[in-house]
Every structure is written in structure tokens, then in C-alpha cells.
LUMVEX-928732 format. One record per residue (C-alpha): y, z, x. Coordinates in pm, whole numbers, plus 50000, padded with zeros to 5 digits. Layout:
BEGIN
YZX
...
END
This chain:
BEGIN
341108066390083
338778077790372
340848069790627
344108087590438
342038114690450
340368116990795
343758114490921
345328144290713
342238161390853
342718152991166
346058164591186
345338198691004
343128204991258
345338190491532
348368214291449
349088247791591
348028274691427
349868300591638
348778304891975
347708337691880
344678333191658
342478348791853
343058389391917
342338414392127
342588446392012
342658481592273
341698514192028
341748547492061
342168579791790
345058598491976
347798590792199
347838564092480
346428572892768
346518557593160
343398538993089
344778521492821
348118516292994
345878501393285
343878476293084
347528464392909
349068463293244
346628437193345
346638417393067
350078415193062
349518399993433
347888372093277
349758362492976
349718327993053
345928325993041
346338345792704
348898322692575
346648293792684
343728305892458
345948317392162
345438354292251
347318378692093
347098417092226
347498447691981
346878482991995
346128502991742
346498543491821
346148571191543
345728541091284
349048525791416
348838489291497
351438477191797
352198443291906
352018440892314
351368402792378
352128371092225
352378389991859
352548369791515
353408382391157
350048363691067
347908386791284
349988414191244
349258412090932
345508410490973
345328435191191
347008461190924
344758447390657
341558448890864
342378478291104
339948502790941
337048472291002
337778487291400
336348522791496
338778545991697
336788573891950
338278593692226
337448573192454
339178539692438
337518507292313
338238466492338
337668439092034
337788405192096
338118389791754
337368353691747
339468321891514
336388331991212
338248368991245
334778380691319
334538405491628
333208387391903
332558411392162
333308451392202
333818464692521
333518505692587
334528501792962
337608487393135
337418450293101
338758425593353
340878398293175
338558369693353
335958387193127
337538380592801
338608345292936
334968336693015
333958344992689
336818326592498
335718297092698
332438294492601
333488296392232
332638263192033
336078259791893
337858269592223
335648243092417
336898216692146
339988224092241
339768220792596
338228188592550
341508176792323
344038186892590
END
């Protein structure tokens, strides 16, 4: 019986969830600006580091949430259930929302994808998982 269910454990935790568990989320109140545009531009240059650490990139402008990278109806989802959880200025803001859908980190400045990576890596789940693959 303990073994039956360490394994169905094992492989609960052991399956995909969606690469995209983990979000990051650009915000502003009004219309997208260059700065924004800049900071999606270069994330989109490293999708495959996003994609290897299950991030998913959204905007949300004037309380509109918009897919950009490696988008999922599960954290679309989120997103439009939690989007008033994430503060909108005039001047634009990051979230990094960690697997616990807590926000990790908020960033008022451009932020350099290696940023964001470094972070994710030093997560405790994210480190489990680089130690499984």
C-alpha cells in the first residue's frame, strides 16, 4: 500500500504541469508603451530559457490580460481571476509569480531576462527540478 502510493506520488509530481506555471507578468494602466515593447522584445529573445523554467509571459494593460509567451488556458485563467491582486501605475511594472502563485519578486525598472532566470533558479522547486533532469 505504501509503495502503490509513493509511486502515484511520484508520478504526480513527475508529470508536466504545463511548462508555464510560473508567470511573468509586464503592467501598466494605459496603452503600451516602447518600454514595455523593449522588455517583451527581450524576453521573447530568450524563450527557450523561459520555456525551460515553465515561464509564461502576459501583459495586462487597462485591466486587459494578453498572452505573449508560452500562454496556457490554466494561467490565463489565473491571471483573469487574480489580475486585480497586480497594481497598474504609469510607469510600467514586472511580477514574477512563482508555482505557490505567490508574487515572487516586483521589478519597477527594466529587468534583464538573466535576472528573472537567476531568481527562478534559486527557487526550491525549480532547483528540484534541475536536479531530476
Amino acid at each position: 500500500m505504501k509503495l502503490a502510493l509513493s509511486i502515484i506520488l511520484f508520478s504526480f509530481m513527475s508529470t508536466p504541469q504545463g511548462f508555464n506555471d510560473r508567470r511573468i507578468i509586464v503592467i501598466v494602466s494605459s496603452e503600451q508603451n516602447l518600454e514595455i515593447q523593449n522588455q517583451i522584445d527581450l524576453l521573447e529573445k530568450n524563450s527557450m530559457e523561459l520555456e525551460k523554467r515553465r515561464l509564461a509571459v502576459y501583459t495586462i494593460i487597462d485591466g486587459k490580460v494578453e498572452p505573449i509567451i508560452n500562454p496556457s488556458e490554466r494561467s490565463e485563467k489565473f491571471l483573469n481571476d487574480n489580475k486585480s491582486d497586480y497594481s497598474a501605475t504609469l510607469n510600467p511594472k514586472t511580477y514574477l509569480i512563482g508555482l505557490d502563485k505567490s508574487v515572487k519578486q516586483t521589478f519597477t525598472d527594466f529587468i534583464q531576462p538573466q535576472q528573472i532566470f537567476n531568481l527562478v533558479d534559486r527557487m526550491p522547486m525549480r532547483q528540484a527540478e534541475m536536479r531530476r533532469n
